[in-house]
C-alpha positions in Angstrom: -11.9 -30.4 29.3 -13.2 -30.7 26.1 -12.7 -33.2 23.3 -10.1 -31.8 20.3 -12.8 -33.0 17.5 -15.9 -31.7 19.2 -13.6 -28.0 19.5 -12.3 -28.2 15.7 -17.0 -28.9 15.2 -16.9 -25.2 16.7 -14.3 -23.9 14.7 -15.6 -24.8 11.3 -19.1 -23.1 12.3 -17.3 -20.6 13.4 -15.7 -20.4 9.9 -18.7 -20.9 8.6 -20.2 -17.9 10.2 -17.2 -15.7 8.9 -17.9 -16.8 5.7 -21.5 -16.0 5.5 -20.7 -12.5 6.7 -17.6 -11.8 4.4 -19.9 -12.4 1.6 -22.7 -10.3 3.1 -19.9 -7.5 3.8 -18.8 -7.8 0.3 -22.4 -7.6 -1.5 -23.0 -4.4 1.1 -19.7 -2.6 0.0 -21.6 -3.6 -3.7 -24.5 -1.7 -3.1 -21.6 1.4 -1.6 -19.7 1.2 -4.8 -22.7 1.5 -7.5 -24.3 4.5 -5.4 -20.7 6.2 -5.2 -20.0 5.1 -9.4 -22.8 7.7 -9.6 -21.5 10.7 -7.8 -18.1 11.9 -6.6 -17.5 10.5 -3.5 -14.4 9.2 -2.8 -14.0 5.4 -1.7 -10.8 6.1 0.3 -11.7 7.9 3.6 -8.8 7.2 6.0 -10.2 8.9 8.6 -13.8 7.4 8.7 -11.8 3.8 8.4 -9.3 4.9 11.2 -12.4 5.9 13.4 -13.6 2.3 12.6 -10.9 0.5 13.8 -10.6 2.0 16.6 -14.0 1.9 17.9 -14.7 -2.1 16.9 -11.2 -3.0 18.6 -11.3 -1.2 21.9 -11.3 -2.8 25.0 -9.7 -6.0 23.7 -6.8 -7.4 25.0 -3.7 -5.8 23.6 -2.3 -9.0 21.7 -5.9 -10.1 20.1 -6.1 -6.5 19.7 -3.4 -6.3 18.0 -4.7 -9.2 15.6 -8.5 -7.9 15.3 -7.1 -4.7 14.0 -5.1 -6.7 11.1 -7.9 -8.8 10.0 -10.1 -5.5 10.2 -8.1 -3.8 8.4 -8.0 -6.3 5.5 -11.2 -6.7 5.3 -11.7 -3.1 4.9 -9.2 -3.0 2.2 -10.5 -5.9 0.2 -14.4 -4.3 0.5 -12.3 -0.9 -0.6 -10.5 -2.7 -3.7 -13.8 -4.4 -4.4 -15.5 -1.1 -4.5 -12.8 0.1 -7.0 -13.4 -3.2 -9.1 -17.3 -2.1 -9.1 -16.1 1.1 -10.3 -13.9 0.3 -13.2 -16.4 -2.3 -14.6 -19.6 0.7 -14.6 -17.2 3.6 -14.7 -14.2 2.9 -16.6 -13.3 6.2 -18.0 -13.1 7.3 -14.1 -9.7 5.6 -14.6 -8.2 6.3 -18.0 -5.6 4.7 -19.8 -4.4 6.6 -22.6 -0.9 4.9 -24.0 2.4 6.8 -25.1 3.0 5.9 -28.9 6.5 6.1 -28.2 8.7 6.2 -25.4 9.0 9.5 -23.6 12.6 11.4 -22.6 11.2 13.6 -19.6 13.7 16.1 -18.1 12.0 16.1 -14.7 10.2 12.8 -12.9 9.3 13.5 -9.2 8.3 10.8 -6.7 7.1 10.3 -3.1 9.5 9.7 -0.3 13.5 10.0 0.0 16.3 9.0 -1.6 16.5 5.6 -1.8 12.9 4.7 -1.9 11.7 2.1 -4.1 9.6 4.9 -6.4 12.7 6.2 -6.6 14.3 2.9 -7.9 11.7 2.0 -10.4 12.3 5.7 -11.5 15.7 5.3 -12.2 14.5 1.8 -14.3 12.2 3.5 -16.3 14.0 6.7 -17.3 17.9 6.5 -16.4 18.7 9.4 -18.3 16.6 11.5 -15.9 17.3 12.3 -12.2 14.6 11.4 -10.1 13.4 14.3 -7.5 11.4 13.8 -4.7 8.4 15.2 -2.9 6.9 14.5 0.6 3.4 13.2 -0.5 1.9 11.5 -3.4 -0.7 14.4 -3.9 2.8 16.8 -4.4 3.6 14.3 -7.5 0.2 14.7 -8.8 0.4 18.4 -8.1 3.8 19.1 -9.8 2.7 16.8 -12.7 -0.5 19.0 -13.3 0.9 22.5 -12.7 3.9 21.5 -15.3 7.2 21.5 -12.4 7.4 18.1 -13.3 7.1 16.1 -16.9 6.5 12.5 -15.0 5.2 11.5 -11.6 6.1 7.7 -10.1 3.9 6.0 -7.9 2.9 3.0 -6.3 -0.8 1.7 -7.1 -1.2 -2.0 -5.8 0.3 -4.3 -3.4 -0.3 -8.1 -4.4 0.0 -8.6 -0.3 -1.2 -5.7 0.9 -3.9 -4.4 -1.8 -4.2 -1.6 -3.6 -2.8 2.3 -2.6 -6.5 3.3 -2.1 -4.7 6.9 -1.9 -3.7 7.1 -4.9 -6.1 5.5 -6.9 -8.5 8.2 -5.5 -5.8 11.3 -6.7 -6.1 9.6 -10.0 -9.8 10.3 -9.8 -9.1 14.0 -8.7 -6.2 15.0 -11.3 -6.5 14.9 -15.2 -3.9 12.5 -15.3 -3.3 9.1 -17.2 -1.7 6.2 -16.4 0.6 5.1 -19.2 3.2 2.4 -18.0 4.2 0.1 -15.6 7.2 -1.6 -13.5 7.5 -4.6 -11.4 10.6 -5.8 -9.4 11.6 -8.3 -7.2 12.1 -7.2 -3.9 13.7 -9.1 -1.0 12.4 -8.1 2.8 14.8 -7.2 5.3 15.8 -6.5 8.7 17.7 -3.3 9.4 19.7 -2.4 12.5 22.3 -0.3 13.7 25.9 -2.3 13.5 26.4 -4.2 16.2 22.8 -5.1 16.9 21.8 -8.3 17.8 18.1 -9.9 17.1 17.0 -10.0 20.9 17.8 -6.1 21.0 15.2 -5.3 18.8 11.6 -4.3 20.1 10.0 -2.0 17.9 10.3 -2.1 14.2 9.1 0.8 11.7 8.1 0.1 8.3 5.7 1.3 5.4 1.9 0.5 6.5 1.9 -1.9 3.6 5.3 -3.7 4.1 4.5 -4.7 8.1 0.9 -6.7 7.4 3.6 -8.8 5.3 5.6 -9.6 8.2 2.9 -9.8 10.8 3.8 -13.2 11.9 7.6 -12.3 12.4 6.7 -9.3 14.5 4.1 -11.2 16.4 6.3 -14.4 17.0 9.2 -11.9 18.4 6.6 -9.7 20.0 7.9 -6.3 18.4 6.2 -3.1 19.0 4.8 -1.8 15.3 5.5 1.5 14.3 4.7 3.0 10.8 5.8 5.4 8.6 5.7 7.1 5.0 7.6 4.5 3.3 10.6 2.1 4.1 13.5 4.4 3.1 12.4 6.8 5.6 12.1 3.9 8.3 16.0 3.2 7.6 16.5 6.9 7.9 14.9 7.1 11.2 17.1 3.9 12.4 20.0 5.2 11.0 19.8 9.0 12.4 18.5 7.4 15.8 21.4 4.6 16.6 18.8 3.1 18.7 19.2 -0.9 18.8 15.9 -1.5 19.8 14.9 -0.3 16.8 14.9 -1.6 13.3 13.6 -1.2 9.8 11.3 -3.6 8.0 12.5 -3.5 4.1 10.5 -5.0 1.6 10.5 -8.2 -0.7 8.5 -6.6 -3.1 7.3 -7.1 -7.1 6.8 -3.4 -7.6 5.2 -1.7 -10.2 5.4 2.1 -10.4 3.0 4.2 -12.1 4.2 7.7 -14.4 1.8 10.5 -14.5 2.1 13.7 -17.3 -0.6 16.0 -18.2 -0.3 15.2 -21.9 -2.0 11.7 -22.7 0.8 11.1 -25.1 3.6 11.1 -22.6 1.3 10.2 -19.4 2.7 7.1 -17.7 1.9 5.6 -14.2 4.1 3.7 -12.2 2.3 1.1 -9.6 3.9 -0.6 -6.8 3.1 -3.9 -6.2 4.1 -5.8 -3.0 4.3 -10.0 -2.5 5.0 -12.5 0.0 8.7 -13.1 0.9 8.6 -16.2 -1.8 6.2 -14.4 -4.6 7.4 -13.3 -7.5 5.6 -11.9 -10.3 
């Protein structure tokens, strides 16, 4: 058996290695970003990076599996929000921000999700004179927004854990749409069960794809099965409707800022979610 100091040597060149290639990764997804500044390719293909994952991770053992696929998948996101960075800096009117002068009264503000759902909450914040309505999918908020069925769109653009809604940001690159204002809120992460539950009946939990990386090392330490869904409202929906006490909800701690879309640059506003640590607050 080995020494422990000669095994922590081959850990930090280990480390070492990963460091050199992160940085290599990043000035590759560089060169991707200035060719794509110059065309109008999208940087958010879920598919191609779905197809990735799955092909770098297979045949590994299903708990390093499990762990390959999270650090993949950041990586992926940070080379994405790096792109989007790249973007921004050559590119900036790709992204326009084009202030209300004064605060707009709109009579119909539609978000992603169900009732319940933190959009929905930050939409309720922003314009409490106005009842929120909701649509399945973000590109149904851009669409309502741009055909006129709705004044306002709320949506959630970064997560300070997760990274950015790559989605969305690309739907504000295909709609004629502003962002205009923003919300942030505290929000505290949860687990939901039906009554009577107790911790060791839960084995799968279902949250939003952003909210589970948060709690990785909860689901990992009590080996829970990961399932996700549209957003968290609809995981406590499907716990709720299912009575099923092996599974639970993951709810967010979150700082959330929402994002408000309107086709008139005057009354545009943009609503971005953004997403902490358990402890951050922002």
């Amino acid at each position: 058996m080995r020494e422990l100091p000669e095994i922590r040597q081959d850990i930090n060149r280990v480390d070492s290695a990963i460091r050199e290639l992160f940085l290599l990764r990043m000035s590759l997804a560089l060169e991707v970003a200035k060719t794509k500044a110059q065309s109008d390719d999208k940087i958010y293909k879920p598919d191609r990076e779905a197809e990735i994952v799955e092909k770098r991770s297979a045949g590994m053992e299903e708990e390093l599996q499990l762990k390959y696929v999270s650090l993949l998948q950041s990586m992926i996101r940070a080379s994405r929000e790096y792109q989007y960075s790249e973007i921004l800096r050559q590119v900036p009117e790709k992204f326009p921000f084009k202030p209300s002068e004064s605060l707009t009264e709109p009579k119909t503000v539609f978000y992603q999700g169900v009732p319940g759902a933190y959009q929905e909450l930050a939409a309720r914040a922003l314009f409490p004179n106005c009842e929120p309505q909701n649509v399945p999918t973000w590109e149904q908020v851009f669409q309502s927004v741009r055909d006129g069925k709705a004044d306002i769109g709320v949506v959630p653009v970064e997560n300070t854990t997760a990274g950015t809604v790559s989605e969305v940001y690309d739907l504000l690159l295909d709609y004629d749409l502003y962002i205009n204002r923003s919300y942030i809120k505290k929000i505290s992460h949860c687990l939901a069960a039906v009554p009577g539950t107790k911790l060791e009946d839960v084995k799968r939990v279902c949250s939003h794809p952003h909210a589970l990386p948060q709690c990785h090392s909860f689901i990992s330490e009590h080996d829970l099965e990961a399932i996700e869904v549209a957003n968290t409202a609809i995981a406590a929906q499907n716990v709720q409707k299912k009575g099923d006490k092996s599974l639970a909800a993951r709810r967010r701690r979150l700082c959330a800022t929402v994002s408000i879309f309107s086709p008139r640059a005057s009354t545009t506003c943009s609503t971005t979610k953004r997403a902490s640590s358990p402890s951050a607050e922002r």
